[in-house]
N, C-alpha and C positions, 0 to 999 in steps of 0.2 A: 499316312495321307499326304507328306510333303512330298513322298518319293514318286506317289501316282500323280501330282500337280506338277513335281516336275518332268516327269516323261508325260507328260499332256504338251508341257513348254516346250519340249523338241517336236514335238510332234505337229505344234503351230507353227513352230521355224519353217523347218521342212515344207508343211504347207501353203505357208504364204506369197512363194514365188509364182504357183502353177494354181491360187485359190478358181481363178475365173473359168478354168477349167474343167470344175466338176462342180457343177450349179445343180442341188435337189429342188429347186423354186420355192419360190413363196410358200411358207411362213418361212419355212426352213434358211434357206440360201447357200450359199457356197461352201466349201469345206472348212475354208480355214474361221468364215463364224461360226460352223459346227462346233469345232475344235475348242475356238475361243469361247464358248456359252462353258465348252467340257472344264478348261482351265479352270474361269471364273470358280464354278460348283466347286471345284476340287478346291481352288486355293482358300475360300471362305473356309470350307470346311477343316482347312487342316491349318487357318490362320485363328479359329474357334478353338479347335484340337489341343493346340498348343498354348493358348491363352496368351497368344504375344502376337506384337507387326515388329515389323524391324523400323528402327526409326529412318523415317521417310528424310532423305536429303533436300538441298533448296529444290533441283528439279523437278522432282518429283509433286513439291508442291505449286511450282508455277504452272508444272501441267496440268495440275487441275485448278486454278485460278485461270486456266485459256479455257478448259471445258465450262467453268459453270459462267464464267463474261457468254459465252456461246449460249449458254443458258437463258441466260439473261436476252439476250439478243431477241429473244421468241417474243417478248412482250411490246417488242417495234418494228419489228418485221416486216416485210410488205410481204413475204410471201409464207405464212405459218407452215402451208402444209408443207412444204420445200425444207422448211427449216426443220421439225418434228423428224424427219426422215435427216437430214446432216445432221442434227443431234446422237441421233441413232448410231448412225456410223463414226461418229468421232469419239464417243465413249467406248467402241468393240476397238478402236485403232490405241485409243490413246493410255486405254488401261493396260497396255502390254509394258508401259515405261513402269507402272507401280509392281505389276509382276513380276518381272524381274528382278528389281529392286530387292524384290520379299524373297526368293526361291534361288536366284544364282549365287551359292554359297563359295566357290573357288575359281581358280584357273581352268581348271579341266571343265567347268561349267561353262566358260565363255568359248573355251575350242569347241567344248560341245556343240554349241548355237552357233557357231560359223560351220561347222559339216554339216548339221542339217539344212540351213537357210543353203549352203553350197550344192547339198545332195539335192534341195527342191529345185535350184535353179538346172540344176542336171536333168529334171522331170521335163522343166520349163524348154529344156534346149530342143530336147530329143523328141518333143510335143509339134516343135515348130520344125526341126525337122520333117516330118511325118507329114505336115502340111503342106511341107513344098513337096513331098513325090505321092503328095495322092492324086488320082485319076480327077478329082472332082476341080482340082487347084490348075489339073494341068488341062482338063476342056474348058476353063473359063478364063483362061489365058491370065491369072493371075500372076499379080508383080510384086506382092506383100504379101509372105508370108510370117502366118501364126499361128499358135496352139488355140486349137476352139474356144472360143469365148475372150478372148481374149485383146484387148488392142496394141497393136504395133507399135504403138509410144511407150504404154507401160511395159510390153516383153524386152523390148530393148533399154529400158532404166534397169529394169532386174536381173537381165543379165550385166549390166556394166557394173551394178553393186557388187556382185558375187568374185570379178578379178581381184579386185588386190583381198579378197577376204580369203580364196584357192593361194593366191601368194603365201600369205600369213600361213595358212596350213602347211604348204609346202617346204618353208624354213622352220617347221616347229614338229612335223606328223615323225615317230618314229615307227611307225609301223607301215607294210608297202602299200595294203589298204585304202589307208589314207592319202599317202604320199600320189598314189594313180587316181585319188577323188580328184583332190586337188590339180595336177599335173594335166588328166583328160580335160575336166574344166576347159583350161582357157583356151584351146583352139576349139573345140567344140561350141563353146558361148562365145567366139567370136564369128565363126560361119553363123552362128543362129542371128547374131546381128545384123550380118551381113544383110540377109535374108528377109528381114522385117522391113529393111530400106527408111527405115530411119533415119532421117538426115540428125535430129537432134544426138538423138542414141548413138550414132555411129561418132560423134567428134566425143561425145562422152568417155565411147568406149578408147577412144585413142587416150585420153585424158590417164582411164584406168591402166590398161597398157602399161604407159609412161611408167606410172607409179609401181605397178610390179615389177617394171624392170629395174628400179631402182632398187625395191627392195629386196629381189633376187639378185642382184648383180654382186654384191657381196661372197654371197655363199655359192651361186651358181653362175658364177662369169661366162666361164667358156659355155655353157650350157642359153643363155641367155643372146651370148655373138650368135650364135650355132641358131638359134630360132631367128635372130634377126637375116641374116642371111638368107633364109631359108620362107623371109616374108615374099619376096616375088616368086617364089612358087607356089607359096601358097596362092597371091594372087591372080598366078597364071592359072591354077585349079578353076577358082571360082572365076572367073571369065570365060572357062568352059561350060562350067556346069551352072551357072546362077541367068536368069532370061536379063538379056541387055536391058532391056525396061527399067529391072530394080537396080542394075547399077548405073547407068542413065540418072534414076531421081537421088542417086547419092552422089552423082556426079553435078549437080545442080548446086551444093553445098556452098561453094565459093559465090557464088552469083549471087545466092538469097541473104549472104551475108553481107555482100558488098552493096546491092540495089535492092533488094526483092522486099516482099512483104511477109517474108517468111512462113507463107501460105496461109494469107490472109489473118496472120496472128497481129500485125500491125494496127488493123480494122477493129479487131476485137479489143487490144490495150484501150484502142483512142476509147472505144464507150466504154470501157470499164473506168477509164481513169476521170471521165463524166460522169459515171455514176457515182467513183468516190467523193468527188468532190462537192455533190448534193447533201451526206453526212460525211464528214471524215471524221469525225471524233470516237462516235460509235458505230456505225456501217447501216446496212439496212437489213442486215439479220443476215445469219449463217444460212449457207444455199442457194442466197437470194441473188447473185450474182447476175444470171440470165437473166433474169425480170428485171433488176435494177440498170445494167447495160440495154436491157430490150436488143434480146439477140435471141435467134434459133434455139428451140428446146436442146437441143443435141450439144449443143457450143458448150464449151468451157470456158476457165478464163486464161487455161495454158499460160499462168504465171504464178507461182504461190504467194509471193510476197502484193499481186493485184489481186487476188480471189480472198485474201485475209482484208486487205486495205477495206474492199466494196463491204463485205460481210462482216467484218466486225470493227470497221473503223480501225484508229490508232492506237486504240486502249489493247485489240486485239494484235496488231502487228508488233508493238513493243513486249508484248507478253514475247510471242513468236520467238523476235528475236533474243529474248532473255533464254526461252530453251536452248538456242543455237547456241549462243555464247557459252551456255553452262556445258553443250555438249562437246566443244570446242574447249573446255577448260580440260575436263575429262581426259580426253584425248591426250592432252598434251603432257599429262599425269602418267603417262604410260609408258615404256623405254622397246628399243629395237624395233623387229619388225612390227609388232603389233601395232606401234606409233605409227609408223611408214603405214603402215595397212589401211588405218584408221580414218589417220588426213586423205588418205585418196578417195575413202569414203565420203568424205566428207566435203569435198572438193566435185565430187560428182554429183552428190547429192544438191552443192549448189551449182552447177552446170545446170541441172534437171529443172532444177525450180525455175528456170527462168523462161521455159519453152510447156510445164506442165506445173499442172496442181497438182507437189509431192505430197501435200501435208496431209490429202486427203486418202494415202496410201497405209497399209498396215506395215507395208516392209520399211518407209520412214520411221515411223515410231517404233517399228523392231529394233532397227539399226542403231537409233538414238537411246533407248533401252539399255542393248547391248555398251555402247558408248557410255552412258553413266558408270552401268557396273563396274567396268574396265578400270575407267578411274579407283571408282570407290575402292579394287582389291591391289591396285599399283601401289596403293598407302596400306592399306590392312598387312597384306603381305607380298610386298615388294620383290620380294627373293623367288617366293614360288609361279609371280608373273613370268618373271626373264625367263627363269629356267623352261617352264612351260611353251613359252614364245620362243624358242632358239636360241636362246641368249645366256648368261650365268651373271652369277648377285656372287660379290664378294661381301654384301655386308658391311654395317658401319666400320670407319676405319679399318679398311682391307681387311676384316675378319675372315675366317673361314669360308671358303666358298658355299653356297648353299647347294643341294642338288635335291632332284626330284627321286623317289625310288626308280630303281629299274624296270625298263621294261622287257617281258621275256620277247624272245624272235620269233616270227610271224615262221 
């Protein structure tokens, strides 16, 4: 049963970049709750099966001290039914940090979860692709594109997470297979950003960038010069092919950073940051945000660290930050490129936070998941990390080198 709950867990990775994409409606919803309701079943079952948990680390347990505070949140709420529904979805987001925990047993388990989270984001690309040369995108003279159902802040977060995690593959995959997942990746998830005109996503995605090419610059130098070079043709491409329009609103970037109102997200802080300050100790309940700023059904609070503040006060934003911390410790438990890979995740992730509500995403709490584990097997077993990630373990006091078995040639 552990083995079907773990191919259920690649199978949420993989889904979770391109979830908004295949919506069966209400009751049901989108694939990757499909998947996750599938996980949950399996992993009870086979954490019953087995008559054991593995014991839960600190994160593990402050992530569910932010779910049941959010709990709690219901009994002060001004908006219930608001909150009932964000309860809803922060327990399908946030129990992926415990699943994993319980089910990712090695190294090759965390490669694993970065090729599929890498393979969805490849759904994700080739999705938004399709939407700029359909007929329908191109009589409505559209300037954003994206994969159906989908929004154009969130496509371009997802694909900027998926760069340095194609990097980490790339310095680690010994098979060509993977070595072409990862490698097609990043110019393909970077036209798909392009595409989206994302002004936040696109400095993200530069963010990302950066950091792969740090951490390929090692193993692939010349390979690395050779793409940089080879950026203004890339850019001369998409100035042919992309409608001046969408590179027009990525060309506005500097402006809204220097004067603007970053499309009206200025408007939205000031009431949210009025609304926090009505409760701040405890918030006005999870969800409540719209109501509590009195802003547009539609509106967000396009800030995490101000959509935590309004909704659960500061009891919830120090929780928050204790996950981050803890994930940020993780991280740093980790050696080579995986590290390099990690922090640029994690770096982007807070880019993100500050233009969008990450927290309310399943690929956050994938990543942060992912991120625990990492940690937790850089201490279990140190030697089969490196060797896994690109790297070799000599072991305490230069002992023997450790190495992974062979693998045969593709």
């Amino acid at each position: 049963m552990r083995r079907i709950a773990w191919g259920l867990l690649l199978l949420f990775a993989f889904a979770v970049p391109w979830e908004y994409s295949l919506d069966l409606g209400e009751p049901v919803g989108n694939i990757a709750r499909v998947v996750g309701v599938l996980v949950l079943l399996a992993a009870v079952s086979a954490v019953f099966q087995a008559g054991r948990l593995r014991t839960p680390g600190l994160m593990q347990w402050l992530v569910l001290v932010l779910y049941l505070w959010f709990c709690c949140s219901y009994f002060w709420t001004i908006e219930p039914l608001a909150t009932l529904v964000k309860l809803r979805g922060y327990f399908q987001e946030m129990m992926i940090v415990w699943l994993l925990w319980e089910f990712t047993e090695s190294p090759q388990d965390v490669r694993d979860l970065l090729r599929a989270f890498v393979a969805g984001s490849w759904v994700l690309a080739l999705l938004t692709l399709a939407n700029f040369g359909s007929a329908e995108a191109v009589a409505a003279g559209q300037i954003r594109f994206v994969a159906e159902g989908q929004d154009p802040n969130d496509v371009a977060r997802f694909l900027d997470l998926s760069f340095p995690l194609a990097a980490v593959l790339l310095t680690s995959e010994r098979r060509w297979a993977g070595r072409l997942l990862a490698l097609g990746y990043l110019p393909l998830g970077l036209v798909a950003v392009v595409l989206t005109a994302s002004r936040g996503g696109f400095v993200a995605a530069m963010l990302a960038l950066t950091g792969c090419g740090l951490l390929l610059m090692r193993q692939y130098g010349r390979a690395v010069l050779a793409g940089a070079v080879a950026l203004p043709i890339v850019a001369a491409g998409l100035w042919f092919t992309v409608p001046r329009e969408t590179l027009d609103r990525l060309a506005t970037i500097p402006s809204q950073l220097q004067g603007g109102d970053l499309n009206q997200r200025l408007n939205i802080w000031d009431a949210g940051w009025h609304a926090f300050v009505q409760s701040p100790l405890i918030g006005t309940g999870a969800g409540s945000f719209v109501s509590a700023a009195r802003l547009h059904p539609l509106d967000t609070a396009h800030n995490a660290a101000l959509s935590i503040l309004v909704g659960g006060g500061l009891c919830a934003f120090f929780l928050f930050l204790g996950v981050v911390a803890l994930a940020a410790r993780s991280v740093l438990r980790t050696r080579g490129p995986l590290l390099v890979g990690l922090i640029t995740v994690l770096l982007v992730l807070a880019v993100a936070s500050m233009v969008d509500t990450v927290e309310e995403n399943r690929a956050t709490w994938l990543l942060v998941g992912i991120m625990a584990v990492a940690g937790r097997l850089a201490e279990e077993q140190p030697g089969r990390v490196a060797v896994c990630f690109g790297g070799s373990y000599a072991g305490p006091n230069n002992a023997t080198p450790y190495s992974l078995p062979p693998v045969p040639a593709d």
